[in-house]
N, C-alpha and C positions, 0 to 999 in steps of 0.2 A: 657823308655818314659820320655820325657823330665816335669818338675814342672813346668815350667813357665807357669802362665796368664795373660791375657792383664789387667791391671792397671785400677781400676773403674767399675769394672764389676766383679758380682758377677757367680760364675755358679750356673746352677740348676740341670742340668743330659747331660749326652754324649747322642746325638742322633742319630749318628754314624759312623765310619770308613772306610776310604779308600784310596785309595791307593794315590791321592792328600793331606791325612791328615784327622784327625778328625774334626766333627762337634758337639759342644754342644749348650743347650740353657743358657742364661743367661738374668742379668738384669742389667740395668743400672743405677748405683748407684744413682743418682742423680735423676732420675724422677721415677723409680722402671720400666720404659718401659720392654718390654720385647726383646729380638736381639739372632740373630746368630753368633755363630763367629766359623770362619774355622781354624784351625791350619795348617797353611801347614807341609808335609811333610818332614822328613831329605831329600830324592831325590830331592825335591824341592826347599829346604833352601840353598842345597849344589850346585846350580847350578846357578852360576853370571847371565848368558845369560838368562834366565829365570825370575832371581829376576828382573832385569833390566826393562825386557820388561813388567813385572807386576806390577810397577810403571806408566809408561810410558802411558799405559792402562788402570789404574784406573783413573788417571787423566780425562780420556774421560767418566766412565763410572757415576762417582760421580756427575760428572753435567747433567746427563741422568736422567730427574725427570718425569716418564711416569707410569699412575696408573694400567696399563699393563704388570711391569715391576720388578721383586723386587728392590730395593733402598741398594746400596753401602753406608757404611757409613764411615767407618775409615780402614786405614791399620796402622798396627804394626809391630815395627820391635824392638826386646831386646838387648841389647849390647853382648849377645852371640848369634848371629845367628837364634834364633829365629823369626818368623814372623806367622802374623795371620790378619784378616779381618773379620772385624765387619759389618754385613748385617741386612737390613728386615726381621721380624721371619715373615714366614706369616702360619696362624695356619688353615693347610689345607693339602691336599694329593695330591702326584705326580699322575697324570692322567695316567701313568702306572702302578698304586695301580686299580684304577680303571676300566681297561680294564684286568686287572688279572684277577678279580674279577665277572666283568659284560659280558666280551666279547665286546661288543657292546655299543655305543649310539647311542641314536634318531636322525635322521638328522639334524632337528634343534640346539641340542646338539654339536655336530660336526662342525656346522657352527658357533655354536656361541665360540668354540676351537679357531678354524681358525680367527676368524675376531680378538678375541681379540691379539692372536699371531701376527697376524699380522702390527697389528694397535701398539704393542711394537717393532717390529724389525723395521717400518717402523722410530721410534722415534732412533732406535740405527743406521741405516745406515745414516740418518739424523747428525751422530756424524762420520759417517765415519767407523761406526765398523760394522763388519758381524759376526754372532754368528758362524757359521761354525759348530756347533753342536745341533741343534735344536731335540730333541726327545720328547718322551713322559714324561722320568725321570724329566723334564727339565720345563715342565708346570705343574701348583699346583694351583690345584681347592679347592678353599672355600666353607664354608658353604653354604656362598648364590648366589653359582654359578659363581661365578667372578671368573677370573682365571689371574695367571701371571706368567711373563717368566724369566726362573731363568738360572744361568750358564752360564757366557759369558767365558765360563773356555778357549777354546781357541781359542776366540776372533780374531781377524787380518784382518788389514787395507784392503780395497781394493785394488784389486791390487799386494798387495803383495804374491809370489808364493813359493811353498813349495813342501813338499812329502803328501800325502794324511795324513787329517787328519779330524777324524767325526769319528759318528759311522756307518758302515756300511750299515746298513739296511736304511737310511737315505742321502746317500749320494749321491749329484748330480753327472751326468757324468762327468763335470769337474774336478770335485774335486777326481773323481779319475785318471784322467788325468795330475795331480798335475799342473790343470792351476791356475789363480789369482783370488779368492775367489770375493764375487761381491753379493747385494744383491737377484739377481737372485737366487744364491744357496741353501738361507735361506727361500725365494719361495718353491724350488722345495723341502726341509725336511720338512718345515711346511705342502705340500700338501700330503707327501707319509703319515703323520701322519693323516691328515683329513682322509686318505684314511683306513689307522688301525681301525680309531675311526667307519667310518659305515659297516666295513667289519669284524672287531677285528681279521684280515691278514696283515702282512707286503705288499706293494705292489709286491716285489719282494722275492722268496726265494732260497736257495742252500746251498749245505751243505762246499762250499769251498769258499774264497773268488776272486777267479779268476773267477767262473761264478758268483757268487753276481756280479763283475764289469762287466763280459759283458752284463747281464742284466740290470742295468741300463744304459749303454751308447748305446746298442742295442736293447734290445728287444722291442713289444709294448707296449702302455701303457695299464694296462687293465681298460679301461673307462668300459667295459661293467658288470661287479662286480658290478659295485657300481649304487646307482637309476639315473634315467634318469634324472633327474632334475636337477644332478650337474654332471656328466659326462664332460659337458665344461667346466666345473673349473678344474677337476684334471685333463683333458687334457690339457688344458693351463701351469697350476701351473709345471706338469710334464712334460711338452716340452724337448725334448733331447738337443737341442740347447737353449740357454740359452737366445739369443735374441725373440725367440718364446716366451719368457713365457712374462708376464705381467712386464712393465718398472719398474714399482715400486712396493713393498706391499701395498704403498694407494692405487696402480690403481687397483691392486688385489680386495680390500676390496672391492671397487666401484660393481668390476663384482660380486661377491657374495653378498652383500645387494640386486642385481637387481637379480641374481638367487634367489635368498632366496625368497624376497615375490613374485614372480610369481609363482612359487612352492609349497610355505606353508605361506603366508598372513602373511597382515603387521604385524603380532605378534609372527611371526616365533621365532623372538630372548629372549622375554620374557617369549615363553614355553621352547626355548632350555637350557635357566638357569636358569627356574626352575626344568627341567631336571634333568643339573648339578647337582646343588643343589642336591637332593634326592640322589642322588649316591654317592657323596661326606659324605652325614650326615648319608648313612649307614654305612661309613668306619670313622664315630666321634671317637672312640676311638683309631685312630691311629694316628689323630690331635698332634702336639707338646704339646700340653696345656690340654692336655685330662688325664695325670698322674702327676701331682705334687708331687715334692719330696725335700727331704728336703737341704740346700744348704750350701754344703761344704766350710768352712774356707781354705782358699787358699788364698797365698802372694806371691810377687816377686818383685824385684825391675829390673828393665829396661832402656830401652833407646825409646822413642814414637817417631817414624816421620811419622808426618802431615802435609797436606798442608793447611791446611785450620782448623781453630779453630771454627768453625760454628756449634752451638748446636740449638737444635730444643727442642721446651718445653713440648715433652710428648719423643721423643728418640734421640741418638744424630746422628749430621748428620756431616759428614767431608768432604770438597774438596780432593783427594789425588790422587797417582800415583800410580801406578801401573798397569804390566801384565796379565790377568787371564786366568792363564791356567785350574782352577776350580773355576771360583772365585766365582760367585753369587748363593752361596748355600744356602737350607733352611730348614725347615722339616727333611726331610729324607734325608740324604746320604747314599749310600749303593754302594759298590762292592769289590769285591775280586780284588788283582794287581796280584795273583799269576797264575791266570786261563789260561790256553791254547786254548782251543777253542774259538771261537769267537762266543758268545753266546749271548742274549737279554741284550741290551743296552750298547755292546761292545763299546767303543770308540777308532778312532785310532789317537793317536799326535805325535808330530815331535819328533823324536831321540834327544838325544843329536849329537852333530856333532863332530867326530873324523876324522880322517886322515887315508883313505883306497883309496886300490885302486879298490876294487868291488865296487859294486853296493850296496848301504843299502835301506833293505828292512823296512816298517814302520813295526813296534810295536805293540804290542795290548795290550790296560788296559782297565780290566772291571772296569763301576761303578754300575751295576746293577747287583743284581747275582738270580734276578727270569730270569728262560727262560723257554719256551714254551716245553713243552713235547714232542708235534707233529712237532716242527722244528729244523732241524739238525743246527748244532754248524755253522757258517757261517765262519770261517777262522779256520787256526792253528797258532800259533804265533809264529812268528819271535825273538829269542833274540835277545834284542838291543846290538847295537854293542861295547865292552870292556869287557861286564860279559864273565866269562867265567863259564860255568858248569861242567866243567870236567878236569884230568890231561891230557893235549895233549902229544900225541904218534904220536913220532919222523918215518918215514915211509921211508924207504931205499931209495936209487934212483935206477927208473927205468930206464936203457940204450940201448933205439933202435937202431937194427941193421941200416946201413945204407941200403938205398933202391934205386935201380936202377931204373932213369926214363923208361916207359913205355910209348913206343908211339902206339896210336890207331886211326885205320881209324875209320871215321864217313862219313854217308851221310846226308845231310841237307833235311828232309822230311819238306814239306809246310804241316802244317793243313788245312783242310777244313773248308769253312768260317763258321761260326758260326751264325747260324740260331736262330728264336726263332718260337718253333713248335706249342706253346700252349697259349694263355694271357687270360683269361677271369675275371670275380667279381660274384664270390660264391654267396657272399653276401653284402647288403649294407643296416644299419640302421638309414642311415642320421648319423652317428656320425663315425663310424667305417666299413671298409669292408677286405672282408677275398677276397684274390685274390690266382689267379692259374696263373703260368708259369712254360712252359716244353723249352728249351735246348735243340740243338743238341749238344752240349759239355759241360763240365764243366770248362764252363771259363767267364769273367766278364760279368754282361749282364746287364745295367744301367735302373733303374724304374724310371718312371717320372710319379706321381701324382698329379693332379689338380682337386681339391675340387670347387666345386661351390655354391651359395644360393642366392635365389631370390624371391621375392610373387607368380610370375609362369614361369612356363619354358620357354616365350619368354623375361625373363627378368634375368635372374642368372648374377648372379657376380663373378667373377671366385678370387679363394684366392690363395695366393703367392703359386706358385709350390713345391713340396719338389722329392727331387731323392735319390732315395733308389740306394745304389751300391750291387749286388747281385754276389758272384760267390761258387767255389765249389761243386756246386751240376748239375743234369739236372731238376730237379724240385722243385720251390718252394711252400712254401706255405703262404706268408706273410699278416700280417692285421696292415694293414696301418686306422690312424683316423687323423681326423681334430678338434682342439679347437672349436667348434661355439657355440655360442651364445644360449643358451633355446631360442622360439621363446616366444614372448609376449603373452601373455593369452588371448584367446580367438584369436589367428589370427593362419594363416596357411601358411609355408614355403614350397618350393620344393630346394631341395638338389641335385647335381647330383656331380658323381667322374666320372672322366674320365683318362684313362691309355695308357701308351704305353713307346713300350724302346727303348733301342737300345743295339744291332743292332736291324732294325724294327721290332716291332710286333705291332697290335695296329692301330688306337687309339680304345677304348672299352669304352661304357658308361654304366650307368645302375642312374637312379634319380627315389627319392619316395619323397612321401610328409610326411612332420612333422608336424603336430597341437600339437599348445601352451598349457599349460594347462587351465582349465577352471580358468576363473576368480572368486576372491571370491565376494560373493555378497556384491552387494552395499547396499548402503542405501538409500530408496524412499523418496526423497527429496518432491515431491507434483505429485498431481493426478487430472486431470481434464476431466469434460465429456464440451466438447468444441461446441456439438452440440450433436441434439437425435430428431429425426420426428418420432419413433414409427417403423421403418426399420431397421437403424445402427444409431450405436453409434462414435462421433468421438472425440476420446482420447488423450490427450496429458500428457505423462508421465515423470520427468525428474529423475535422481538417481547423486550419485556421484562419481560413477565409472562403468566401462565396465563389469562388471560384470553379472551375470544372474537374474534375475527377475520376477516372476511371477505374469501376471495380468491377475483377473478374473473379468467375469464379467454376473452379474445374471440378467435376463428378465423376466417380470412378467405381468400378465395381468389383471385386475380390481383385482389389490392387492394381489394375487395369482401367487408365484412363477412357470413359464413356465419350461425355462432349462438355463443352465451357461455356458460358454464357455471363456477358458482361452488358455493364449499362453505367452510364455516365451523369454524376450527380452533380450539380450545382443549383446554388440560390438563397442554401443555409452552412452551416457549419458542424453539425451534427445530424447523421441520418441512419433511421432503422428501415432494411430493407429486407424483403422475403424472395428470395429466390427458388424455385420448382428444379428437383434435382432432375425430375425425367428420367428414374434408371430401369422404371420398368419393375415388372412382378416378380416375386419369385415365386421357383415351381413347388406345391405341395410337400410335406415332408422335407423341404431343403432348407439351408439357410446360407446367406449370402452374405457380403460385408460390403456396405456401402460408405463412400466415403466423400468429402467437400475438401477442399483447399482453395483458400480466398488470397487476392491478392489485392494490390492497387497502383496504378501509373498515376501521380509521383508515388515511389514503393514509402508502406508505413513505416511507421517511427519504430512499430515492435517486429515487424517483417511478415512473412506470410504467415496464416494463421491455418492448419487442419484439425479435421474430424471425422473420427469412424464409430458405424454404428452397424449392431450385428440384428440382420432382418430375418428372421422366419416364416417359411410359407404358410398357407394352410394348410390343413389335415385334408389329406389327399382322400376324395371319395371312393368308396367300394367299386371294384367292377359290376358293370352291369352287362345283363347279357338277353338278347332277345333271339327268336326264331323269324329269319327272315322268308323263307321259305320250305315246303315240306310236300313232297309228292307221294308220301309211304315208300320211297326207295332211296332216296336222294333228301336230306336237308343243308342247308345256310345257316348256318350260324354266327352271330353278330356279337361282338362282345367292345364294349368303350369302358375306359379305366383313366381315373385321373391322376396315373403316372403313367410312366414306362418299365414299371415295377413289373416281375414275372406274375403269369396268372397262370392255374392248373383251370384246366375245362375236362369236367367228368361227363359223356354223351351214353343214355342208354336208347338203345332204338327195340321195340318188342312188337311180336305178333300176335295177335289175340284172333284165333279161328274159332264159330261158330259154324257145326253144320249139322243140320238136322236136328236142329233145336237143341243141340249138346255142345256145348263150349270149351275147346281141349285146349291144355296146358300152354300158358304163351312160350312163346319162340324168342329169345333173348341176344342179340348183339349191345358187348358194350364195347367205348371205344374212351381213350381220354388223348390230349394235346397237352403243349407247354407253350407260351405265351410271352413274351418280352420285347422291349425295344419299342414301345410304340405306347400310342394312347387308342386308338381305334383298330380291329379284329374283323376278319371276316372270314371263316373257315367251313367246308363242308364235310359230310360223312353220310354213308352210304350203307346198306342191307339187304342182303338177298334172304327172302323165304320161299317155301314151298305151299302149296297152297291146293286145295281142291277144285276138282276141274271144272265141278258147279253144285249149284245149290249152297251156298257158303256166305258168311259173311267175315273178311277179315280186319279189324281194327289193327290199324299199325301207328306207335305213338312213337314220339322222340321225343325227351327227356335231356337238360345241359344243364348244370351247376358250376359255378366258378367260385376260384376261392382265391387269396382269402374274402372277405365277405359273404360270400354265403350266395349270391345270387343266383336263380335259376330260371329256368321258362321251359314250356314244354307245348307240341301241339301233337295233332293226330289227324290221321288219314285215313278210311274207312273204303274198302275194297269188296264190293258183292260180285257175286260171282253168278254165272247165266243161270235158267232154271234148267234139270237136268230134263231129257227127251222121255216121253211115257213108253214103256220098255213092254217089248213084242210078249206075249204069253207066253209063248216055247222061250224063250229068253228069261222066262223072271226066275229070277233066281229060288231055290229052294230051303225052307226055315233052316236057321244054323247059318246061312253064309256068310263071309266078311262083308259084304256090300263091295261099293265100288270103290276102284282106288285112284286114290291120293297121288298128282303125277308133282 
């Protein structure tokens, strides 16, 4: 292993090795900063086309000043062939420490991965460079949750095209396609890693890398794994087609800051890093800066080239040139070059270029050498092409007979057209749907799916078609989704898909509706009782967001809580509402004080708000009074009053005797009562008269008055008497006599 160190820079300890070269920490002599510096490897020192293109590249990557980003400072190169790269130390852990570890982060966590990745690569296509290897090794979370994106190892312009090269698990379709890298690509590994981080799964697995690549160029995406709330991002961000996904990583950011807080509220990003954080400080000891050690006396004399002589007053910083095929390293490097399988944090990079006439296959170098226990090795590797691992044995020639052509009739059979016998949608979750088609043959049979969305089904908006080519089977079974959009909180979409092929089958729909999630509560800006008669209340409520709301509001009646009745507002920001107080009548003649006290959960900005209001009965009606009953001896008397105000009842009862065609002086009972306590009366009163033993006619009336008011009623009862016996001649009485008497 080679003595040389770069010149002004102290070391402190190897942090580790790989198959690009070691990595140690050091300090810089002059300010005592602390830095990284990478030793490339002899494969790498030894190879022009490489150093060349690692100039060439630094150049772009040293003026790349993004706090997202680690920071390139200087390259070196010693008058023996030596070279190294001097980097930001940044003293923190690769987020694949962390998902070792934890399995999992919190969605918020996750997004706040993504946004800040993002918000770096978008600053490096911005210079024209696409990282082309974005994994988890590759971002390094800090203490305080900030994270940034290290290794633009093998970097390459837009545009330009090559053999696959990435790490597998990570790799757009394209790029195994070996089309022209593009910031799209750096999209679609940033998202398959969102998707690691809330699942702690690769999106994709297999234990060869022929189905690794058809899986990503073919298969679905599986949006349904992961929560519903970001589902349209990693179907975006994973788009098979690379014009599908998002134009840029800013426009990316955009749709996830809008997924974010409609999901998990404007503070989504400040629990997701302190999340981070926690996860990161329970792996502090494996911080670069967490073992100090003591720092080895090491010298060498060199040869420096730099572009740029530009120091910085706490570490130094260089303009310079260079390739990187590993280059923005930190913390931790780690992998084996010598590993065969294709295992966790595999990457694949470009051959060197020889002169064959097969086909070269790419390569594989690990730089991570934890892998997953439960997942198989994803490639076998290829030797690159000149090594040779064995004495080649020389193999005889083999000499075919000559062979006589053979002629054969054939008949030209037509197939039968090809039908489609079956189409229908299993299912459909507004995001994703599982379809059925049956085949009368096994031969091409073209899908055509259109997604739609709208506020209701006379209104959907149909999104750009996509067509699935389907053959070799007679039955499939495919789940096709669409990127959309979360709907906004608190509102409600309908979604419909609709299918069909060719040859025809079809067209089939099937649409459901998606509600947004609930919005987070606002805050109750002010609260107003805007009116109040003692009936309903009318309210006017404003807040500062769509969010949910609860207002109550308590009825009370001379100072005495009645009952409360609440109801819960969202959807706008300002609302007039009428609420019914329910307190009920008041009695006649009285008055009462009703009263409201409104309030709200979150409490408003001016606090509870009341109101009293003084109610009046109506004018209480007269008693009235009837005769229920009347026998000329006995009456009932019925009296209703609309209070329970005292009533006087005045009762006359009179005799009126006729006898013998002379009508004598009536017979007078009077009687009166007192009355209160009540609204309804029922009282009797009674009369004894005397009366003739016959031949008589007695009228007997009863007579009530109440007061105040004045009401009266009166009936009568009419009593005849037997006719008297015709009276013996020595019996009749002689002129002058009283007649008979009166018993």
């Amino acid at each position: 292993m080679s003595e040389w160190t770069v010149p002004g820079y102290k070391e402190v300890r190897e942090l580790g090795v790989g198959g690009s070269g070691r990595v140690v920490l050091a300090t810089y002599e002059s300010t005592g900063a602390f830095v990284a510096i990478k030793y490339l490897s002899e494969r790498l020192r030894t190879d022009p086309e490489f150093l060349a293109g690692f100039q060439r590249e630094a150049r772009l990557m040293v003026e790349l000043q993004d706090a997202n980003v680690v920071k390139l400072y200087e390259y070196v190169q010693s008058p023996y062939g030596d070279a190294a790269i001097v980097m930001e130390l940044v003293d923190g852990v690769p987020l694949r420490r962390i998902l070792a570890e934890h399995g999992t982060t919190s969605p918020e966590a996750a997004l706040v991965v993504l946004k800040g990745s993002l918000l770096g690569l978008s600053s490096a296509h911005a210079q024209g460079i696409v990282h082309r290897d974005y994994k988890p090794e590759n971002v390094l979370i800090q203490a305080d949750g900030a994270s940034k994106l290290a290794d633009f190892g093998i970097a390459a312009h837009r545009g330009e095209a090559g053999v696959p090269a990435g790490t597998p698990s990570y790799m757009a379709p394209e790029q195994w396609a070996t089309n022209p890298a593009s910031p799209a690509t750096d999209v679609y590994a940033a998202t398959c890693v969102f998707f690691e981080c809330l699942t702690g799964r690769k999106p994709y697995r297999a234990d060869h890398l022929a189905g690794l690549r058809h899986q990503h160029q073919h298969a679905p995406i599986p949006t349904m794994e992961v929560p519903s709330s970001v589902r349209a991002l990693v179907g975006r961000g994973m788009a098979k087609n690379p014009i599908d996904r998002p134009a840029t990583a800013r426009a990316f950011v955009a749709d996830l800051e809008a997924a974010a807080v409609a999901a998990y509220g404007s503070d989504w990003e400040e629990r997701g890093r302190r999340h981070l954080a926690e996860l990161a400080t329970l792996l502090a000891l494996l911080f670069p800066l967490a073992r100090p050690a003591s720092v080895p006396e090491v010298g060498t004399s060199l040869a420096r080239t730099v572009l740029s002589d530009r120091l910085g007053h706490f570490a130094p910083r260089f303009a310079i040139g260079g390739s990187l095929v590993a280059a923005i390293v930190i913390a931790v490097l780690v992998a084996s070059n010598g590993a065969t399988p294709v295992s966790e944090g595999t990457t694949l990079r470009t051959p060197p270029q020889v002169q064959t006439s097969e086909p070269v296959e790419p390569t594989v170098e690990a730089t991570e050498a934890t892998a997953e226990p439960t997942e198989p090795d994803e490639a076998a590797v290829t030797e690159p092409p000149g090594e040779v691992t064995g004495t080649p044995v020389a193999q005889p020639p083999v000499v075919n007979p000559p062979v006589s052509p053979t002629v054969t009739a054939t008949a030209t059979v037509t197939p039968a057209p090809l039908r489609v016998t079956g189409l229908s949608i299993a299912s459909f979750d507004g995001q994703s749907a599982a379809l059925r088609i049956r085949t009368s043959a096994a031969r091409p049979v073209s899908l055509r799916v259109i997604f739609a969305e709208g506020p209701d089904t006379a209104h959907l908006v149909a999104r750009p078609p996509q067509t699935i080519p389907l053959a070799g089977a007679t039955a499939y079974t495919p789940v096709v989704q669409d990127a959309f959009t979360a709907p906004a909180c608190g509102t409600t979409v309908h979604r419909r898909i609709t299918i069909a092929t060719a040859p025809k089958g079809g067209p089939v729909s099937k649409t459901t509706r998606i509600k947004g999630p609930v919005c987070p509560p606002p805050a109750v800006q002010s609260v107003l009782i805007a009116s109040w008669d003692g009936k309903a209340a009318g309210l006017e409520v404003k807040t500062d967001g769509p969010g949910p709301a609860k207002v109550m509001a308590t009825f009370s009646r001379d100072g005495k809580a009645v009952r409360t009745k609440s109801t819960t507002i969202s959807g706008k920001t300002a609302y007039p509402l009428s609420v019914a107080g329910g307190l009920g009548e008041v009695d006649c003649d009285k008055v009462a004080e009703f009263g409201v006290t409104v309030t709200t959960d979150p409490a408003a900005a001016n606090g509870a708000q009341t109101k009293t209001v003084r109610v009046s009965g109506p004018k209480c009606a007269p008693p009235a009074v009837s005769i229920g009953s009347w026998n000329g001896t006995t009456g009932v008397v019925n009296v209703t009053s609309g209070s329970t105000s005292a009533i006087q009842l005045a009762v006359v009862i009179t005799s009126t005797i006729t006898y013998n065609e002379r009508t004598l002086p009536p017979f007078t009972s009077n009687q009166d009562a007192s009355l209160s306590g009540a609204k309804e009366y029922s009282r009797s009163f009674s009369a004894q008269f005397r009366q003739p033993a016959c031949d008589f006619t007695d009228v007997r009336k009863i007579q009530v008055s109440a007061s105040p008011g004045g009401d009266s009623a009166s009936d009568t009862f009419t009593i005849v008497g037997p006719k008297c016996p015709e009276p013996e001649p020595e019996d009749s009485p002689t002129l002058g006599s009283d007649g008979p008497v009166i018993s």
